[in-house]
C-alpha positions in Angstrom: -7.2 28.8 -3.9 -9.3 27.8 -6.8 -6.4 27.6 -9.3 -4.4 25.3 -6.5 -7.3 23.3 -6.0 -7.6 22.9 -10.1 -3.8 22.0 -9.9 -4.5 19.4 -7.3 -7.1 17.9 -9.7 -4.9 17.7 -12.3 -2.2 16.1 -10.3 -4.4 13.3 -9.6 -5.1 12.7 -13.1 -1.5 12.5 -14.1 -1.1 8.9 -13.3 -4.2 7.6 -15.0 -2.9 9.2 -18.4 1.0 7.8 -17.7 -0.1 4.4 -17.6 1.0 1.9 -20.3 -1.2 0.0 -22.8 0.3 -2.8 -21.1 -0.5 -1.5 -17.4 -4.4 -0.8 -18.4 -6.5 -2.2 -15.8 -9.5 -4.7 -15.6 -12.0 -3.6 -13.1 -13.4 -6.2 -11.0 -15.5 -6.7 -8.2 -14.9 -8.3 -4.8 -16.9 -9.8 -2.5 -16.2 -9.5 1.4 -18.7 -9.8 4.6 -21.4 -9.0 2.7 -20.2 -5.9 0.9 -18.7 -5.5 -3.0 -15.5 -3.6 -3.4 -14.6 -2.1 -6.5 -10.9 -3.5 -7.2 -8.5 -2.9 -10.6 -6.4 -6.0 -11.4 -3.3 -5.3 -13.4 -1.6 -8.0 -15.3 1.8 -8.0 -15.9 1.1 -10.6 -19.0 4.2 -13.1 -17.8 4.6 -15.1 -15.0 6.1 -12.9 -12.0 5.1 -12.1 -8.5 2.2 -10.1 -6.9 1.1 -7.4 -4.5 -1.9 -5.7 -3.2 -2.2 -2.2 -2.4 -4.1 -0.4 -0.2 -4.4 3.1 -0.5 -4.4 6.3 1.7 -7.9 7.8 3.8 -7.6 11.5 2.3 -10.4 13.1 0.9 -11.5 11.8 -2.7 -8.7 9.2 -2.1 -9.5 5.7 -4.0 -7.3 2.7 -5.8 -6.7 5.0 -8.5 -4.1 6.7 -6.2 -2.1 3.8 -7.9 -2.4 4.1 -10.8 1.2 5.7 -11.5 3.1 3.3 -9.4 0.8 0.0 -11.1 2.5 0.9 -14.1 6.5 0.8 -12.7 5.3 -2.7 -11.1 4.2 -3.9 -13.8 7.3 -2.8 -16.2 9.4 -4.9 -13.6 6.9 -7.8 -14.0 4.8 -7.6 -10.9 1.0 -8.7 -10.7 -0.5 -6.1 -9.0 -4.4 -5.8 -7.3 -5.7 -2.6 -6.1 -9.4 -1.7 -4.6 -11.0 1.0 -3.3 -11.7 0.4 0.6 -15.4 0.7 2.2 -16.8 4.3 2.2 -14.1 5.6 -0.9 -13.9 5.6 -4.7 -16.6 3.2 -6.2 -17.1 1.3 -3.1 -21.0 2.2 -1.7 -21.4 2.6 2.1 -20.2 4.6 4.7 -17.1 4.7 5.9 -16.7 2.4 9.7 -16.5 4.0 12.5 -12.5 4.5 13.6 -11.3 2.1 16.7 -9.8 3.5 19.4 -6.5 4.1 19.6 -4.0 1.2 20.8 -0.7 1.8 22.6 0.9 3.6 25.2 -0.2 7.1 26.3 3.2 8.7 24.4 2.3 9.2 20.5 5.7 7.7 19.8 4.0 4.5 21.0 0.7 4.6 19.2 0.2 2.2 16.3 -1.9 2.5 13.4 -5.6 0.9 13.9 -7.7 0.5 11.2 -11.7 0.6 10.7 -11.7 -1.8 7.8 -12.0 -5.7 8.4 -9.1 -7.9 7.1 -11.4 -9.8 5.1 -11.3 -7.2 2.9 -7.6 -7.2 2.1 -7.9 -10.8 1.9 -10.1 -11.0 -0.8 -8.3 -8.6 -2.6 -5.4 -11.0 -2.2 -7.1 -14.0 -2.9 -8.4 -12.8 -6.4 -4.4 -12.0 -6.9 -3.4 -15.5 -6.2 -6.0 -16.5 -8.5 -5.1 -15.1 -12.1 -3.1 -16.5 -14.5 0.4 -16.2 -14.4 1.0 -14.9 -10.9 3.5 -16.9 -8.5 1.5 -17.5 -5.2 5.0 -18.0 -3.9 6.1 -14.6 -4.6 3.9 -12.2 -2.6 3.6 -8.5 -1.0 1.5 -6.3 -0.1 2.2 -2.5 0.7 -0.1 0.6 2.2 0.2 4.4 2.2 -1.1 6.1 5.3 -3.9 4.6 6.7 -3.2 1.6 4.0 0.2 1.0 5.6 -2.1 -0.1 8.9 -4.3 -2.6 6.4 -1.3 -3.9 4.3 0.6 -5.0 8.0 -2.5 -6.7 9.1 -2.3 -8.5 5.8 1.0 -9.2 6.3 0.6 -10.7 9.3 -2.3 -12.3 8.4 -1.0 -14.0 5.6 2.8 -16.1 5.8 3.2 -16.0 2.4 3.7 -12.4 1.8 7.6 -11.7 1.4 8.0 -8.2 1.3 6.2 -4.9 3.0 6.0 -1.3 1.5 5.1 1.3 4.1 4.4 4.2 2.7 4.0 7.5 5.5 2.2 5.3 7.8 2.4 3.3 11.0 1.9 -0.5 11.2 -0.6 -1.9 13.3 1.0 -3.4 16.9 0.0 -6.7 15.1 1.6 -5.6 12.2 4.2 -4.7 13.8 4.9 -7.5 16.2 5.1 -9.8 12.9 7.2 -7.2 11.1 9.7 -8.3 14.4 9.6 -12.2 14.8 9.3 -12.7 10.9 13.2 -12.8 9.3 11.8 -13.9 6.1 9.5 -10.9 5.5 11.1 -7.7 3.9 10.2 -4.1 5.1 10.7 -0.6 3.0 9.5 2.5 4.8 9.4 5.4 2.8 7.9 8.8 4.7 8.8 12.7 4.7 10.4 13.5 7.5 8.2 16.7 8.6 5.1 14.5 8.0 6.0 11.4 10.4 7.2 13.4 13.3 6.0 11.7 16.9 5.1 8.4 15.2 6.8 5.0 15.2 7.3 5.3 11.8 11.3 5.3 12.0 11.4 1.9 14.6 10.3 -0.2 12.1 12.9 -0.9 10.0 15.1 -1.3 13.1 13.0 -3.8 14.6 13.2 -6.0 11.8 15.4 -8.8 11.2 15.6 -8.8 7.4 18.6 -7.6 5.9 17.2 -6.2 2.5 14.8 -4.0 5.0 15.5 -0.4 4.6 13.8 3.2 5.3 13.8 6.3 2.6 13.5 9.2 4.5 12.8 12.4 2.8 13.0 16.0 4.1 9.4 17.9 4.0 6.1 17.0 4.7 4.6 15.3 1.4 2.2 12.7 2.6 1.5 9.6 0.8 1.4 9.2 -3.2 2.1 13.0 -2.6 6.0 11.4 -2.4 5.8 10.7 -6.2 5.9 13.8 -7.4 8.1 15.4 -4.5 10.7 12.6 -5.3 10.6 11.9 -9.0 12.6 8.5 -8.7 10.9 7.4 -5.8 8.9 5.1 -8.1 11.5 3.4 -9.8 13.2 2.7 -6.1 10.0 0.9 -5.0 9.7 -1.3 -7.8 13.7 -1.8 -7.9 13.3 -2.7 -3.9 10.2 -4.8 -4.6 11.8 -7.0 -7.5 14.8 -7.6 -5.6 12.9 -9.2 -2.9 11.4 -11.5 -5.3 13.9 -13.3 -6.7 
């Protein structure tokens, strides 16, 4: 156990040492209701597009998840803005109390909920929109696990966003719902098969109108950034997927 935990460890290094000179982060701080949430803002150095990611509720989880993946955005030109949510990473304070759950009684019906406000994600996108060199026009926003939840309420929250990665996670019913009467927005769901059995996960794509949408199911039960490694071009087909829906 100890050497698999030590393996782990390393694992979660890995991206922080893969990243480019040109994908190094500048740490910032955001402010939201009160609270300061540590965020990384990565600079593609050329006009292009942007996205926000929110990352997954596992233990020791925190923006640096990203860190891998910030670095094949960036290489295909994207803006991209990551943070660590209340109660993870360099965020202070406890993690909020979980909502109840919302949906029918059958777990194929139950949509992700989310303790964090969407304040939150929309200061994270505001800072985005912000910096030099990204096209407000040219938006997304994308989640893995509990982050899928976050970046749907975003989504919905905010017109503007063009294109949705949903990454082993469920949309909230608001998220949802938008995902469904929005034609213009653009929805990727990637998950492990094994993972996302008896949730919604797989009548996403489905439900939406968009014809770039499109879902990546894998066999086994990787969960989250966990994918990465599982499927070694999995990266490259995100950021593929993502710069096609900005042009």
């Amino acid at each position: 156990m100890r050497i698999l935990g030590l393996v782990l460890g390393l694992s979660l290094l890995l991206p922080v040492r893969e990243l480019s000179a040109q994908a190094k982060p500048v740490d910032v701080d955001l402010t939201s209701q009160g609270a300061t949430l540590k965020g990384s803002y990565f600079s593609a150095g050329k006009p292009g597009p942007g996205i926000v990611l929110f990352h997954q509720c596992s233990g020791g989880a925190s923006r640096r998840l990203w860190d891998s993946l910030a670095g094949d955005l960036v290489a295909a030109g994207f803006h991209v803005m990551t943070f660590d949510s209340r109660g993870f990473g360099e965020t202070r304070g406890a993690l909020p109390p979980p909502p109840p759950p919302t949906g029918g009684t059958a777990s194929s019906d139950r949509w992700g909920v989310t303790p964090f406000p969407i304040a939150d994600g929309l200061a994270a996108l505001n800072y985005l929109k912000q910096q030099k060199g990204v096209d407000a026009s040219r938006l997304a926003a994308g989640g893995s696990s509990c982050g899928v939840t976050d970046a749907s309420n975003l989504a919905a929250e905010s017109p503007g966003i063009r294109a949705l990665l949903l990454l082993s996670g469920t949309p909230s019913l608001r998220g949802f719902t938008h995902i469904q009467e929005t034609p213009a927005l653009a929805v990727l769901a990637v998950y492990a098969e094994q993972d996302m059995v008896g949730t919604p996960i797989a009548k996403v794509v489905p439900a939406s109108k968009h014809p770039q949408s499109m879902t990546r199911a894998y066999p086994g039960q990787e969960h989250g950034v966990a994918l990465f490694t599982a499927q070694p071009d999995l990266k490259a087909t995100i950021a593929k997927w993502l710069a096609a829906q900005m042009k």
